[in-house]
N, C-alpha and C positions, 0 to 999 in steps of 0.2 A: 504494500500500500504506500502510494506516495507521501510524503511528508509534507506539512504546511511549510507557507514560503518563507517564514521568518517561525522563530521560538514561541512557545505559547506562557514562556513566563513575564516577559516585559508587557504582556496582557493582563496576567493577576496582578504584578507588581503596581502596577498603575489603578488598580482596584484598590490596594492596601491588603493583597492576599498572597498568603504561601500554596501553591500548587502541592496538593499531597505524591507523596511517592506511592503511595496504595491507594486505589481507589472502594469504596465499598460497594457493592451491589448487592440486589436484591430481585427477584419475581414476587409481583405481587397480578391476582386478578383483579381485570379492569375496574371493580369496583371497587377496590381497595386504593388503587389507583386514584381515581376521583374524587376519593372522601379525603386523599391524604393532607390538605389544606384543614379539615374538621379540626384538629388539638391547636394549629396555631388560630382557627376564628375565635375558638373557646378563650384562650389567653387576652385577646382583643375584649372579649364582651368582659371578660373579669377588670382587666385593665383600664377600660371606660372608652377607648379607641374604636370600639365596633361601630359609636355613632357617629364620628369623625368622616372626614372627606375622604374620598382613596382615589384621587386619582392617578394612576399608572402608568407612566412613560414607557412606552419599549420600542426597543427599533432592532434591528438587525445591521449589524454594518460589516462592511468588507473588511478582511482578516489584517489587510496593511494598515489601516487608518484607525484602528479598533484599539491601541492602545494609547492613541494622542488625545482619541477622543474621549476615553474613558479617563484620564487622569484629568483633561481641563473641563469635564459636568464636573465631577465630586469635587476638586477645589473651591466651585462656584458654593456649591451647593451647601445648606446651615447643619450645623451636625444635627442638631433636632431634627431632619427627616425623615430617619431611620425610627424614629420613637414610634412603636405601632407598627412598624411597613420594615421594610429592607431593599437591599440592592441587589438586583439579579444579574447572572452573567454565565453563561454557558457557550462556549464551543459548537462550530455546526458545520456539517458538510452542506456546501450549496446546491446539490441534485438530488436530497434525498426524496425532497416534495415532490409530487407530481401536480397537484395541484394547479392551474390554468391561472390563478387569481393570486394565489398570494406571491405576492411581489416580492423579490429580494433581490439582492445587486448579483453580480456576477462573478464566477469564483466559483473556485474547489472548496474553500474554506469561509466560512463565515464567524460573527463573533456574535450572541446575541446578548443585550444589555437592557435591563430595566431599573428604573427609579417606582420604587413604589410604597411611596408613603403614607400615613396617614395625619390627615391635616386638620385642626381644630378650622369650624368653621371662621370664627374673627380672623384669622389669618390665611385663608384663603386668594386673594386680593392680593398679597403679597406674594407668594408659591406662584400661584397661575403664571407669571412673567415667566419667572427659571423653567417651569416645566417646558414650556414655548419655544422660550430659546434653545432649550435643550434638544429640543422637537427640530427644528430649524436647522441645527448644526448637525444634527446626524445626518440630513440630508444632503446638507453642505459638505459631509467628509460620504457620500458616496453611500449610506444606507436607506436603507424603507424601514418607515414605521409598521411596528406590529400592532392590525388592529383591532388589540382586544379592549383597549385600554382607553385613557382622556386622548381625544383627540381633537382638534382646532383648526381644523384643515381649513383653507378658502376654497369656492370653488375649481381656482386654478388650482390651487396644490392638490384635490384629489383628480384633477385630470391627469399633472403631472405624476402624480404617485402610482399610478396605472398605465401610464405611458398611452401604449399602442392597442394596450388591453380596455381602455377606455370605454370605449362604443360596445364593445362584446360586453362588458356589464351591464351598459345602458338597455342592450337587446334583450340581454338575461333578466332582469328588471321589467320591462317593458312585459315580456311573456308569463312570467311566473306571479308577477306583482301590479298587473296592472292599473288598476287604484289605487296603487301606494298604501297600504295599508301598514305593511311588513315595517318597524323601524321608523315610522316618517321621520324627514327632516332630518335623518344622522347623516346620509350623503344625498347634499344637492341633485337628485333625479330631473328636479322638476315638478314641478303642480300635477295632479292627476290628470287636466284639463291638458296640458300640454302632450303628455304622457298619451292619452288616445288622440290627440292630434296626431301625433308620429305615427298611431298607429293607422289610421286615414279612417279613425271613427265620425 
């Protein structure tokens, strides 16, 4: 198997992490899988955080650019954002998806990165900026957002975030959702009214 183009420690280093020399794993069934988030919500609702903001920043960025980017968010960033939440970061082949839709840069190697905090609501107003720009600069160093998370797109930036895949969602959209019902308003479609115009109702 080929090897990534550069080391994958000046990657953790710039998180503020030591890469383990043993890895641990585990099989667990898919439902066990899905619940494994359960003990850390339980900690949050004891904590007082469960009712806090969570909005999630994650992008995927290309494996060159992945460790400059990753050292100048969390310098940026107030060490209270971890209280409640944490920082994610995981390693990715770029072909493993097959997936038609989800977007990721191009590359053997990827580096996936999340900020995911929890935010008292009075300071909210404040965060939203850094999340943004954080949002912004992934872009700007060559990644896509993953979009599970707070997202703030204009309507040019989810065109650009789709690229060429753009209008294939619009159709996919169009067919399956044609009232918009699904979502409204999380991506710019368009009025329902438009939406059966295209379709020459």
């Amino acid at each position: 198997m080929p090897r990534p183009p550069q080391p994958i420690k000046p990657i953790f280093t710039a998180a503020g992490l030591a890469p383990y020399a043993n890895l641990y794993t585990d099989d667990l069934p898919i439902v066990d899988f899905l619940d494994r988030m359960v003990p850390v919500f339980e900690l949050w609702k004891k904590a007082g955080t469960w009712e806090w903001i969570h909005p999630w920043m994650e992008t995927v960025l290309p494996w060159e650019t992945a460790a400059d980017y990753i050292e100048q968010v969390l310098a940026d960033l107030p060490p209270g954002v971890q209280v409640g939440g944490h920082v994610l970061l995981w390693p990715a082949r770029g072909h493993v998806s097959r997936s038609r839709l989800f977007m990721r840069p191009e590359g053997e190697y990827l580096v996936g990165f999340g900020i995911l905090p929890a935010v008292p609501p009075r300071y909210w107003e404040e965060m939203r900026p850094l999340l943004d720009d954080a949002s912004r600069l992934s872009v700007l160093m060559g990644g896509k957002r993953y979009l599970s998370g707070y997202i703030s797109f204009t309507p040019e930036e989810w065109r650009e975030h789709f690229g060429p895949r753009w209008q294939e969602l619009c159709a996919a959209k169009r067919r399956y959702d044609p009232d918009g019902l699904l979502n409204p308003g999380f991506v710019p479609f368009g009025a329902p009214e438009e939406a059966a115009a295209a379709r020459g109702a």
